[in-house]
C-alpha positions as a Markdown table, in Angstrom:
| # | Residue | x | y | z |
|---|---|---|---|---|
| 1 | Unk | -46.7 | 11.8 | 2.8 |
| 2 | Unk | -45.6 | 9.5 | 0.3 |
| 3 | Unk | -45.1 | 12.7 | -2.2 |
| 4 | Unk | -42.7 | 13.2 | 0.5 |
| 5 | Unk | -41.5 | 9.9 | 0.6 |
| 6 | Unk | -41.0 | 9.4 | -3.1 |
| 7 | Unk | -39.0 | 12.8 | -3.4 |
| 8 | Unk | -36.9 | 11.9 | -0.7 |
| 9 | Unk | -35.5 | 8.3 | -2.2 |
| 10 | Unk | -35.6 | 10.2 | -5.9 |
| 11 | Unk | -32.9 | 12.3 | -4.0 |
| 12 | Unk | -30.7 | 9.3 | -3.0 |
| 13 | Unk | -32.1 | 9.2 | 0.3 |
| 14 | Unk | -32.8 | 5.5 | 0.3 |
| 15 | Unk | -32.9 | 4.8 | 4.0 |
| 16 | Unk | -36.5 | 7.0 | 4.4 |
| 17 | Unk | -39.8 | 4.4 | 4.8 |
| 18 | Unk | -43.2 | 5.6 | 4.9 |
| 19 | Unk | -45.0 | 5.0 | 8.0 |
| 20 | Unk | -48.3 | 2.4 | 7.1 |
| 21 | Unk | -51.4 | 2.0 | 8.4 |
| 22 | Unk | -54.3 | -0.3 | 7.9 |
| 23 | Unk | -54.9 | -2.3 | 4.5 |
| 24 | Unk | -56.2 | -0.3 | 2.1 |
| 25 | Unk | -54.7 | 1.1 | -1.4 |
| 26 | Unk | -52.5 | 4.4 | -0.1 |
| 27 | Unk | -51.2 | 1.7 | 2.8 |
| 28 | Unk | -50.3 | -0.9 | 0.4 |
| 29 | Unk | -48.4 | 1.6 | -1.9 |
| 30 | Unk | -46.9 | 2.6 | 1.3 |
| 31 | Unk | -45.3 | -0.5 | 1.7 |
| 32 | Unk | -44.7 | -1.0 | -1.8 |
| 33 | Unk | -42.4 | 2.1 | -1.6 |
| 34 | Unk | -41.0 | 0.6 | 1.6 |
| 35 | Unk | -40.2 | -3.0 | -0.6 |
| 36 | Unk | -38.6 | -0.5 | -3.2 |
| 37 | Unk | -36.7 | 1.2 | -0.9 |
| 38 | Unk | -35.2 | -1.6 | 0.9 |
| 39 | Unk | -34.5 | -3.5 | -2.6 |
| 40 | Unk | -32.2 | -0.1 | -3.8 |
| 41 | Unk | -30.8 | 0.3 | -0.7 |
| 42 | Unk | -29.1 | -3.3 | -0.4 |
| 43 | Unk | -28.3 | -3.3 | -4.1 |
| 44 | Unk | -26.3 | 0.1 | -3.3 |
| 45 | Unk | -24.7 | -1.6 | -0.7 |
| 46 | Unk | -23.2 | -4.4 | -3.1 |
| 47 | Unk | -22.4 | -2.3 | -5.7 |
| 48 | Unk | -20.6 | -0.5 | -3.3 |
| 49 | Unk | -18.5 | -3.1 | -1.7 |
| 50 | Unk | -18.0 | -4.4 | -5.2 |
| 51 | Unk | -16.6 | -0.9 | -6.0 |
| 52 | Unk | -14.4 | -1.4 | -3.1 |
| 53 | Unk | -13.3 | -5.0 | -3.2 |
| 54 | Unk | -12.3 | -4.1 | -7.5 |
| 55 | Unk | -10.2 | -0.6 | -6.1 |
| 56 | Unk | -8.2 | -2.9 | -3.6 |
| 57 | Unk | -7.4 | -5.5 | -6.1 |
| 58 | Unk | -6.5 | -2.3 | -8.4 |
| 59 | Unk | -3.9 | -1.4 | -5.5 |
| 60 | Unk | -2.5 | -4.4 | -4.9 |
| 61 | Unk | -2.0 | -5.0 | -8.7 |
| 62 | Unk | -0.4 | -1.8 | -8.9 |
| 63 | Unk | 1.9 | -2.2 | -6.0 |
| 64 | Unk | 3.3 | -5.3 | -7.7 |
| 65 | Unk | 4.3 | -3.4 | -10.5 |
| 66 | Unk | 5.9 | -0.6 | -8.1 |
| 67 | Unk | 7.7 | -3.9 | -6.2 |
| 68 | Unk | 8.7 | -4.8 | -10.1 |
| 69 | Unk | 10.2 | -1.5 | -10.7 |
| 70 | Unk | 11.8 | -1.2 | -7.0 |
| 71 | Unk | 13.5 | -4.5 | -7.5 |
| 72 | Unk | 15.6 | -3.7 | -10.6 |
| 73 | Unk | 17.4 | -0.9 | -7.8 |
| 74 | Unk | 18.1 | -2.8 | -4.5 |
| 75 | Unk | 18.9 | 0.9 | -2.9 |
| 76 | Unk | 15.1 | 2.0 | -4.3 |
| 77 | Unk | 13.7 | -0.5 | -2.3 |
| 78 | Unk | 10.2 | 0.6 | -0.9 |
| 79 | Unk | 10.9 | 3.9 | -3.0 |
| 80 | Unk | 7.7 | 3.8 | -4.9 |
| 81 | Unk | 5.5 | 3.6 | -1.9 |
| 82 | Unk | 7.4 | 6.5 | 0.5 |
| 83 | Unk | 7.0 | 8.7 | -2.4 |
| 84 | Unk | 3.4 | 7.6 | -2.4 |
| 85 | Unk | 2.5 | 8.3 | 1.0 |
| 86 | Unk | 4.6 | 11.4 | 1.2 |
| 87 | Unk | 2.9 | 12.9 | -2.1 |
| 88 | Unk | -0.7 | 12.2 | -0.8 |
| 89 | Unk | 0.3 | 13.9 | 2.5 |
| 90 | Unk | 1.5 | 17.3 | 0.7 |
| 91 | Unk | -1.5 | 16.8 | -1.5 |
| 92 | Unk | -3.7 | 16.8 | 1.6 |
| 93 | Unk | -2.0 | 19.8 | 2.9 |
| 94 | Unk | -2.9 | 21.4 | -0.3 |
| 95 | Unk | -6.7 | 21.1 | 0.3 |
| 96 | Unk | -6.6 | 19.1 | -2.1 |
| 97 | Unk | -9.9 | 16.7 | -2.6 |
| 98 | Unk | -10.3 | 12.4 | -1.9 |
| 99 | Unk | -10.2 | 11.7 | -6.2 |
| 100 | Unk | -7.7 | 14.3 | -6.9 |
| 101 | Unk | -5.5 | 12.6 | -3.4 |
| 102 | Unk | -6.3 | 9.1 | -5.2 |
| 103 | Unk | -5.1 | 10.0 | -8.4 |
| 104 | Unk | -2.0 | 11.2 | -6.8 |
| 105 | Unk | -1.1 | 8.4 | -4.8 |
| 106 | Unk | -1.4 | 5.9 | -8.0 |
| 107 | Unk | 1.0 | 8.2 | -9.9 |
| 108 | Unk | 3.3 | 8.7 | -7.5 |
| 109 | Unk | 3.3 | 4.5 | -6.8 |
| 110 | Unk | 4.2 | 4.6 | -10.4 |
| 111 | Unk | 6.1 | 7.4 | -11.1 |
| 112 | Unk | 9.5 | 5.2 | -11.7 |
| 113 | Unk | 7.6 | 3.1 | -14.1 |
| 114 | Unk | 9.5 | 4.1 | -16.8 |
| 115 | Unk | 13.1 | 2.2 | -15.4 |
| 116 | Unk | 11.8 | -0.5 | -16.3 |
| 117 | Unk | 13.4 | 0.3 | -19.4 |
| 118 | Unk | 16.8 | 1.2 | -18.2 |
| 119 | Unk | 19.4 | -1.2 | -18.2 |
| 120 | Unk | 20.1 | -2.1 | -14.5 |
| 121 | Unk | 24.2 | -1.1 | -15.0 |
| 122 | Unk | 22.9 | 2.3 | -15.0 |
| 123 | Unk | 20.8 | 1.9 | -12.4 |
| 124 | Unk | 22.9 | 0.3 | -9.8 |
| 125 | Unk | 26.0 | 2.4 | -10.9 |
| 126 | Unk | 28.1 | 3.2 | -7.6 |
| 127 | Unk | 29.3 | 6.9 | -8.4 |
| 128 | Unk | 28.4 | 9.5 | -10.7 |
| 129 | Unk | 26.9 | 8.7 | -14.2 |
| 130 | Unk | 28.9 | 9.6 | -17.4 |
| 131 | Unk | 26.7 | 12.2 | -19.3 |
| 132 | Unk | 26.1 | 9.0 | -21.7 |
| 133 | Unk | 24.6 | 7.4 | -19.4 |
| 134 | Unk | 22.6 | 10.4 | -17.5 |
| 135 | Unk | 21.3 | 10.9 | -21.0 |
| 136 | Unk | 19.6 | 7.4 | -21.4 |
| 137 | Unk | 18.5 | 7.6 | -17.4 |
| 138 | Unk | 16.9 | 10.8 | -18.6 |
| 139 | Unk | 14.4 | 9.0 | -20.8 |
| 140 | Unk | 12.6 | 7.4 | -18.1 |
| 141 | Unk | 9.8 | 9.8 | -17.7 |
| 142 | Unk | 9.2 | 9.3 | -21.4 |
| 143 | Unk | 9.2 | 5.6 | -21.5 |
| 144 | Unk | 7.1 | 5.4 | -18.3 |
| 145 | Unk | 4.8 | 7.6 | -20.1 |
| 146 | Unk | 4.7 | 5.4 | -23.3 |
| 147 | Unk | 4.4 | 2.3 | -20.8 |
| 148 | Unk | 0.7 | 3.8 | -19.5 |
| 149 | Unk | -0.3 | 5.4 | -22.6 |
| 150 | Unk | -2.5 | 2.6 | -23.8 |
| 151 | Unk | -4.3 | 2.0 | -20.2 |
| 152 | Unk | -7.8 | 4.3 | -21.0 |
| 153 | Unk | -8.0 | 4.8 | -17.7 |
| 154 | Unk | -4.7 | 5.3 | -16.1 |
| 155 | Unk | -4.1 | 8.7 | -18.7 |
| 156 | Unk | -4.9 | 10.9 | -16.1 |
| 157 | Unk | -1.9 | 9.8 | -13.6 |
| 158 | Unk | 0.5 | 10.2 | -17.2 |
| 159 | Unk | 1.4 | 14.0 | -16.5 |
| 160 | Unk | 2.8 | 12.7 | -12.7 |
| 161 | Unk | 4.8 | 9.8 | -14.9 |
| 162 | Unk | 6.3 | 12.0 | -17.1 |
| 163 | Unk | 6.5 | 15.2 | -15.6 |
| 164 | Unk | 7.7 | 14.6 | -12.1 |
| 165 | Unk | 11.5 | 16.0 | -13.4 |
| 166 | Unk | 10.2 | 19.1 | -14.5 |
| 167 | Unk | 11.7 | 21.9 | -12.6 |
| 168 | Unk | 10.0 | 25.5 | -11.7 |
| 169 | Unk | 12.7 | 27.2 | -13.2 |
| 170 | Unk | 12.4 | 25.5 | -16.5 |
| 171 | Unk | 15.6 | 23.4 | -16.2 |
| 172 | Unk | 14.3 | 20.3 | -15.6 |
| 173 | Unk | 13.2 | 17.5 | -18.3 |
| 174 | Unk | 12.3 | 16.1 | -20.4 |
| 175 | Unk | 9.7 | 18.7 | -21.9 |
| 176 | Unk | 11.4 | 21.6 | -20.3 |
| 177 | Unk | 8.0 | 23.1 | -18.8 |
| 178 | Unk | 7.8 | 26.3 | -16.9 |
| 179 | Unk | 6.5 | 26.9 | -13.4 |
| 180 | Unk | 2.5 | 26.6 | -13.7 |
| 181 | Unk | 2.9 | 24.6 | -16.8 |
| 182 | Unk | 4.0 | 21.9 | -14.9 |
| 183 | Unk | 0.7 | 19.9 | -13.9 |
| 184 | Unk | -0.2 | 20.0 | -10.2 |
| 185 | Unk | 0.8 | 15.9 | -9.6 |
| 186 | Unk | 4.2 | 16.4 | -10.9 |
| 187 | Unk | 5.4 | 19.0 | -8.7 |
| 188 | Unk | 3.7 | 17.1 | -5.9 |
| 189 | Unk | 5.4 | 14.2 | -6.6 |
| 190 | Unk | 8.8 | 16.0 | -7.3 |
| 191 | Unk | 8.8 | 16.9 | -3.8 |
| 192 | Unk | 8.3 | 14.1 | -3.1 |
| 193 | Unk | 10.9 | 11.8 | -4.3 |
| 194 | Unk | 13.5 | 14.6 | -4.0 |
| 195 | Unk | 12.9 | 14.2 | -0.4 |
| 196 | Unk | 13.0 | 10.2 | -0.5 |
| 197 | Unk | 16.3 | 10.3 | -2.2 |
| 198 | Unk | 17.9 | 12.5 | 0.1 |
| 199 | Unk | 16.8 | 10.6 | 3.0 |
| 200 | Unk | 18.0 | 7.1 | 1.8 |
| 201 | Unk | 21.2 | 5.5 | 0.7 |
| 202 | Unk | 21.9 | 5.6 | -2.7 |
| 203 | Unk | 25.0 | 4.4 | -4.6 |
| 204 | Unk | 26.3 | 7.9 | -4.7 |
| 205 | Unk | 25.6 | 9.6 | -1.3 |
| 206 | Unk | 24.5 | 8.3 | 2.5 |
| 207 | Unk | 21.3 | 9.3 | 3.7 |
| 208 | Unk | 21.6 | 13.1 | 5.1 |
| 209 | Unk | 20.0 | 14.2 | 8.4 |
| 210 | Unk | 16.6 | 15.1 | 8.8 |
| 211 | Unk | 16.9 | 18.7 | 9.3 |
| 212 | Unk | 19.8 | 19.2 | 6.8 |
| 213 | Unk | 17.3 | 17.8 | 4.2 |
| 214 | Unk | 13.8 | 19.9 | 4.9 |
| 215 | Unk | 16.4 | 23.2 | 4.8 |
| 216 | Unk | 17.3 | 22.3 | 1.6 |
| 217 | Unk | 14.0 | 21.6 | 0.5 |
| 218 | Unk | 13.0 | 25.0 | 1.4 |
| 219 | Unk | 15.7 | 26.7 | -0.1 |
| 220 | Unk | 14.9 | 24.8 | -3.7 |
| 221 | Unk | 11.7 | 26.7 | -3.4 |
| 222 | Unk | 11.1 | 29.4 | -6.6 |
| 223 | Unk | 14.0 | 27.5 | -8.1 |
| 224 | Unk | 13.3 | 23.9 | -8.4 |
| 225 | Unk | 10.0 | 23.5 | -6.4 |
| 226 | Unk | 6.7 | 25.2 | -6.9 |
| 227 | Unk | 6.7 | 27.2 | -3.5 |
| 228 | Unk | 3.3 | 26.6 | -3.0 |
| 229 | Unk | 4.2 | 22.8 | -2.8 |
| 230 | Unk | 7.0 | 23.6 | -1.0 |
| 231 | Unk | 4.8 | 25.1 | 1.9 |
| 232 | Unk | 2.5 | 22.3 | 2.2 |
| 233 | Unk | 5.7 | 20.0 | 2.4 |
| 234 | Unk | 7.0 | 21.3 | 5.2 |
| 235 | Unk | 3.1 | 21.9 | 6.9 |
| 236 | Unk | 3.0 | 18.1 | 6.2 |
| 237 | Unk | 6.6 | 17.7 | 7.9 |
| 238 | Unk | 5.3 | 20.0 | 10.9 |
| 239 | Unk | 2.5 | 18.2 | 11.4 |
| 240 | Unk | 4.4 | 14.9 | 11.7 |
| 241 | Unk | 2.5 | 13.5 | 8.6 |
| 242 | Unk | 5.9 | 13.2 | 6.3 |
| 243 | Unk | 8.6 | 11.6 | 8.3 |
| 244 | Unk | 11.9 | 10.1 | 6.7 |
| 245 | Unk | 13.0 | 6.2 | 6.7 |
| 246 | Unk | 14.7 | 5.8 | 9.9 |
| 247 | Unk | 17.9 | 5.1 | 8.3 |
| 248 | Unk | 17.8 | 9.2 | 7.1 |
| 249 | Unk | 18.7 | 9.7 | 11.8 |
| 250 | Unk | 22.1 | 7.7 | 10.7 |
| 251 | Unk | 23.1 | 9.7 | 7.6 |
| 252 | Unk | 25.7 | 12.3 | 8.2 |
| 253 | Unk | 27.1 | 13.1 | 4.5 |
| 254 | Unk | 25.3 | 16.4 | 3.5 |
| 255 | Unk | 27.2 | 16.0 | -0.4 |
| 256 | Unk | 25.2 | 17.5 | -3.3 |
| 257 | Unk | 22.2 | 15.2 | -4.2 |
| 258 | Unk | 22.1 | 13.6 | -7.9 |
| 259 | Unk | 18.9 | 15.1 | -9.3 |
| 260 | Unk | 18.0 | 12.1 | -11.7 |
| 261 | Unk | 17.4 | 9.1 | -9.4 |
């Protein structure tokens, strides 16, 4: 039995106890096991609501820093986050698995990082950009990647940072990657904020109606959008698990949509 006992809590079972009887040797290392037991069990426990308590101060600190970079675009406001919870949802839709979803939602929180480094007459620019000034907005990707690069273990989010403009076709930027070249996070988040942007003001176009946006979405697939992604978009959108900001029900201008922002 306690052959048993002792395989069972060398498996990670720790909540097995040996049953003991009476007061000799086998019955005292019976409840010596039982003692061990206990004594891994609770320290689990704390190390897992350590584990816990350290991820949601990593959130919170990370949710700053997407405030931060929402602030320097009053019309961005709450951007980081929608794109967040929209990306996890697709991802999720995807089959995708609880570390991979994580690592998702903390690129996509941060996938604007990088305009932090662009001027804020760029950013909050009513009308169309000169091709000047598309050029330097451009750069964000890059600089948001350069921004994380030193954080050890934030590199694996980087690809979502830098990547998220890449398009299917090839015609996106700023690495000009092809289809399944572009990593998996990107073209999630890509999605992602496409949608967002299309379903918010922006200094250049009025939030469009719900249904005029998931069409269009559609139709970007093959081109712009992995189709794949695409599919699990609109699943997500079926399901009721991606819905837009409530101002989207109020937008009526169906204009072309800006690509950069």
């Amino acid at each position: 039995a306690l052959a048993h006992i002792s395989s069972e809590i060398s498996d990670g079972k720790l909540s097995v106890r040996s049953e003991v009887h009476g007061e000799d040797e086998i019955a005292q290392l019976g409840g010596n096991f039982n003692h061990m037991a206990e004594s891994i069990e609770s320290l689990v426990r704390k190390l897992k609501h350590a584990l816990r308590q350290n991820q949601e101060l990593f959130l919170e600190t990370i949710r700053t820093l997407a405030a931060a970079i929402d602030a320097k675009d009053p019309y961005t406001k709450g951007h980081s986050e929608r794109v967040s919870a929209y990306s996890m949802a697709i991802a999720r839709h995807l089959g995708l698995g609880f570390e991979d979803v994580f690592h998702i939602r903390i690129a996509a929180i941060l996938h604007d990082v990088g305009k932090l480094g662009i001027e804020d007459g760029i950013l909050n620019k009513p009308g169309g950009l000169t091709d000047e000034e598309y050029e330097i907005m451009r750069r964000h990707p890059g600089i948001g990647a350069q921004i994380m690069a030193p954080i050890s273990k934030l590199k694996s989010i980087i690809p979502g940072i830098r990547n998220h403009h890449e398009t299917w076709d090839g015609k996106g930027y700023p690495d000009k990657l092809v289809g399944e070249q572009i990593p998996m996070v990107a073209r999630i988040i890509g999605v992602a904020d496409t949608f967002d942007a299309m379903t918010t003001n922006r200094p250049y176009q009025k939030a469009m109606p719900f249904t005029h946006v998931t069409d269009k979405m559609k139709s970007m697939a093959g081109t712009r959008f992995d189709p794949t992604v695409v599919g699990a978009f609109a699943a997500a959108v079926a399901a009721g698990d991606i819905t837009p900001p409530e101002i989207a029900s109020q937008g009526e201008d169906t204009g072309s949509h800006q690509e950069v922002l």
